[in-house]
C-alpha positions in Angstrom: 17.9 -10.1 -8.9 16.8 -6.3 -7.4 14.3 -5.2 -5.4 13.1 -1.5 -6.1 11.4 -0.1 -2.7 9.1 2.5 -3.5 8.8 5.5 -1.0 6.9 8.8 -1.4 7.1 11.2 1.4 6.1 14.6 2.8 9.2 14.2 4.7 7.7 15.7 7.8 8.2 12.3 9.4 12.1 12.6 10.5 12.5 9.9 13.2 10.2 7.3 11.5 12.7 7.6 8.4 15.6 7.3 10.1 13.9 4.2 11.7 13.3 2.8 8.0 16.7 3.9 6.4 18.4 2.5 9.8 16.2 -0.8 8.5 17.5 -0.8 5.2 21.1 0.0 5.9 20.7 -3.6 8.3 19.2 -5.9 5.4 21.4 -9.2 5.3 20.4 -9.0 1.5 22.0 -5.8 -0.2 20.4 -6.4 -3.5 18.1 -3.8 -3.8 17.3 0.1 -4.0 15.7 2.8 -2.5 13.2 5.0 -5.1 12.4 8.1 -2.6 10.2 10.5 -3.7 10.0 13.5 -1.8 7.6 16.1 -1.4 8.7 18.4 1.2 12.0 18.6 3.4 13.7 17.7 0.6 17.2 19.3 1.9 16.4 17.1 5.2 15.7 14.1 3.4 18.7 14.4 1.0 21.3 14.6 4.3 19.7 12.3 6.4 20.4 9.8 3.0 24.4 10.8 3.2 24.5 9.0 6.3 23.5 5.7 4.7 25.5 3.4 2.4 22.5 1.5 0.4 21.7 2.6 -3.3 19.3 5.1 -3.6 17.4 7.8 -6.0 15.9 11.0 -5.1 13.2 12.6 -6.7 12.0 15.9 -5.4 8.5 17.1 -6.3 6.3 20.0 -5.0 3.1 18.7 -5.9 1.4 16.6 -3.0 -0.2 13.0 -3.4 0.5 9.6 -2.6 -0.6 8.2 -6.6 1.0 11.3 -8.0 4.3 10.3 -6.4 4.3 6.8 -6.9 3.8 7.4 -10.7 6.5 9.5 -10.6 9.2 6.7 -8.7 8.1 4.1 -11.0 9.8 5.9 -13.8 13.2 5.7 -11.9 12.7 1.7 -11.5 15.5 -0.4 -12.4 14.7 -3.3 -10.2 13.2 -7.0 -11.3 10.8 -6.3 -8.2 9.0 -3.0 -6.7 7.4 -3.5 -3.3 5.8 0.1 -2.1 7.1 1.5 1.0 5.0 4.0 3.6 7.4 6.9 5.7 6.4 5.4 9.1 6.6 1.9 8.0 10.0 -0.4 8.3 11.6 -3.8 7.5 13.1 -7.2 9.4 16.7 -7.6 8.3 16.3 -10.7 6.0 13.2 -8.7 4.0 15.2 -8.1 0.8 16.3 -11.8 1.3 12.3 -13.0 1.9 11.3 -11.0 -1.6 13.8 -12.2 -4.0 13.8 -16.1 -2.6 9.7 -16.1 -2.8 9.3 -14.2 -6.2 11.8 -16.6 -7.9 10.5 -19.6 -5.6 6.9 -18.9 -7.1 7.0 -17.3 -10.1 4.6 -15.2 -9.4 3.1 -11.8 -11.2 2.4 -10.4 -7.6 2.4 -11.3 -4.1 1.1 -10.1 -1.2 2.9 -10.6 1.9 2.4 -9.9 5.7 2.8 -7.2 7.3 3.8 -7.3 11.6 3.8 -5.2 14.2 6.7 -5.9 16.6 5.7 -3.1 18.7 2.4 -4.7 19.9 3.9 -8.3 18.9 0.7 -9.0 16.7 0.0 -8.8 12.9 -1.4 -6.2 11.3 -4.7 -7.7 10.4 -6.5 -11.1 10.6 -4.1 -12.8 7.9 -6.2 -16.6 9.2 -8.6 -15.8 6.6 -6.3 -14.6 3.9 -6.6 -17.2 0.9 -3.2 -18.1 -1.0 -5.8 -17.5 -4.3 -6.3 -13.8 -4.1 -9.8 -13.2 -6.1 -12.0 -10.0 -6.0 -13.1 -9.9 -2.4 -9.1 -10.5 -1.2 -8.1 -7.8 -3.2 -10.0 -5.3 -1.1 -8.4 -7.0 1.6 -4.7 -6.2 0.9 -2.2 -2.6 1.7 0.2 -1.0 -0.4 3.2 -2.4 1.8 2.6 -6.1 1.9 2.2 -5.7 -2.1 5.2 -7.0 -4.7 4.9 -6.4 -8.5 6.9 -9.0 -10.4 8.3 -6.4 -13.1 9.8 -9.7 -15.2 6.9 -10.5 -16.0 4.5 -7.2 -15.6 6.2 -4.2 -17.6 6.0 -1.4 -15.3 4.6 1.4 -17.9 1.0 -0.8 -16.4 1.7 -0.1 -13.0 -0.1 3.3 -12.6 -1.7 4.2 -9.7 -5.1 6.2 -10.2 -4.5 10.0 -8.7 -7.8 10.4 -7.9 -7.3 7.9 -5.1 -4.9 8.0 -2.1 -3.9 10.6 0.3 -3.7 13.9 -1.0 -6.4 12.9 -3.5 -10.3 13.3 -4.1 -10.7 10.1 -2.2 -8.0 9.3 0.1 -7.6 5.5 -0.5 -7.7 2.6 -2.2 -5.4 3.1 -4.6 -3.5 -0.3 -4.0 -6.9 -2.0 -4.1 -7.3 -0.6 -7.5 -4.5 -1.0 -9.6 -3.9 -4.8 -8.5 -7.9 -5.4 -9.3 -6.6 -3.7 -12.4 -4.2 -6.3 -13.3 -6.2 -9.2 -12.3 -8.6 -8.3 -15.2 -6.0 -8.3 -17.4 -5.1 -11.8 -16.6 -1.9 -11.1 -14.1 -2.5 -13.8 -11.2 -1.9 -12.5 -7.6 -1.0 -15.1 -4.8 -0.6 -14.4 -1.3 2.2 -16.1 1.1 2.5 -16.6 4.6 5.6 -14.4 4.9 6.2 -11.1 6.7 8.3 -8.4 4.9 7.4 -5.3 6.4 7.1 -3.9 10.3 4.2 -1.3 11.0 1.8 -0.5 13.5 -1.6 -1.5 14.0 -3.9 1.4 13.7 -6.4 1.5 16.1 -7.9 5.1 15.8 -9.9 4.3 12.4 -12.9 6.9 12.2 -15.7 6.1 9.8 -17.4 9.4 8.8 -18.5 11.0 5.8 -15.1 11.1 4.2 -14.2 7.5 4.6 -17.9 6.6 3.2 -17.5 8.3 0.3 -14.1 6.9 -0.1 -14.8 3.8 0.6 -18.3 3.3 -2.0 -16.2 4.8 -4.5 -12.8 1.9 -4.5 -15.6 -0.7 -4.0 -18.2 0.3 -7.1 -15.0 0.2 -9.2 -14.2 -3.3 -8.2 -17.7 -5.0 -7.0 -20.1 -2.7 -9.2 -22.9 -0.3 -7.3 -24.9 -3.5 -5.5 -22.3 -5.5 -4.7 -20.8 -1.9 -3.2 -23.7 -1.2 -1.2 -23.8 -4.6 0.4 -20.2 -4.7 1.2 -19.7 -1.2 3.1 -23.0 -1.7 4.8 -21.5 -5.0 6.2 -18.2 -2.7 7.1 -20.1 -0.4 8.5 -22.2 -2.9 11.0 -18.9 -4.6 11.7 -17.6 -1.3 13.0 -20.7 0.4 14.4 -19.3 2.2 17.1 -16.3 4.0 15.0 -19.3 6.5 13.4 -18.5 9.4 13.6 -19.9 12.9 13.1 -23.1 11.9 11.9 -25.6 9.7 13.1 -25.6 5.8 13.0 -28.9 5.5 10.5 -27.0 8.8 8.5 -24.1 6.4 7.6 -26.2 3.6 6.5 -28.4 6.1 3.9 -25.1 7.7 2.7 -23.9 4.0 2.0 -26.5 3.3 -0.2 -26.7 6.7 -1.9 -23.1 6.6 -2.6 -23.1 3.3 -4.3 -26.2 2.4 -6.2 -27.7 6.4 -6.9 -24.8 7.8 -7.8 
């Protein structure tokens, strides 16, 4: 069995790639392959790869965005599994080892893993309330790194990522959210396990403004429909009242509701 790690990058991120390649090159379990796609730096990207001895493919693009790009890697797949990778993102050694024993161990279509962050030794979200059953509301709950597509069983010409969403895009995420809601409607069971596979740090500089509403009501009308929407990000944006930003507090609230149910 082969895992396929999926990376797209501006490559304007040097030291946190050598920090992921340096992570790969140290996986106990050498059974996988690196899909980079790069869009920018791509002379950089290709020598800093020389230095490493682990499989990999690089694709060089010009055109920006994070959907675009991983459309573009998936073509160049030849692994059983595809776990999606971020630039400043990186992996425990036995990682490779964790995928390969769980997706054969369960049998899973997809899994979502943990993600940790040894920096601040704490994980990257509240995984306590994580059920092993992911339904609708998990989905919205999961990231593009802790996310592994079972391509035995799913055939990846289904695993597109919608362009309008993720960075570089029209709305600048939610694109994992998406395409695994995607593949839970057409029957594909998702389970989560109490595993970490992937190191990155905890962002704590989140800024809700108008951008990240309109971002936001658009990922959740697509998987809650408009009132189920409106409820959700109002209950996001009370959660995280003081993060508003740029416009005022009763503002954000209005533009929640407009962007969901009236439009």
């Amino acid at each position: 069995m082969k895992v396929s790690i999926l990376l797209p990058t501006l490559g304007e991120r040097i030291d946190e790639l050598k920090r992921l390649f340096n992570s790969l090159e140290e996986q106990t379990n050498k059974s996988f392959e690196l899909i980079i796609v790069s869009q920018g730096n791509h002379d950089i990207i290709e020598e800093l790869l020389k230095k490493f001895t682990f499989k990999y493919t690089q694709i060089k693009i010009e055109k920006r965005g994070l959907s675009l790009a991983r459309n573009i890697g998936m073509k160049y797949v030849n692994g059983n599994y595809v776990v999606l990778a971020d630039d400043d993102a990186w992996y425990p050694k036995d990682s490779i080892n964790t995928i390969i024993t769980e997706m054969k161990n369960n049998n899973e279509d997809i899994i979502c893993f943990k993600i940790f962050d040894p920096i601040s030794g704490k994980y990257y979200k509240n995984y306590s309330k994580h059920k092993q059953k992911v339904g609708t509301i998990q989905i919205l709950k999961k990231s593009s790194i802790e996310i592994c597509f079972n391509l035995i069983k799913i055939n990846k010409s289904k695993i597109v990522f919608n362009e309008e969403f993720g960075l570089g895009s029209e709305f600048q995420s939610g694109e994992e959210n998406l395409i695994i809601n995607d593949l839970r409607k057409e029957g594909y069971k998702i389970k989560f396990i109490d595993k970490t596979i992937v190191y990155h740090r905890i962002r704590r500089n989140t800024i809700i403004d108008e951008k990240f509403i309109r971002s936001k009501a658009e990922v959740l009308k697509r998987i809650l429909g408009k009132f189920g929407a409106c409820i959700y990000l109002n209950l996001i944006l009370i959660k995280n009242f003081r993060k508003i930003k740029g416009i005022k507090n009763a503002k954000a609230f209005i533009n929640a509701i407009k962007m969901t149910i009236l439009n």
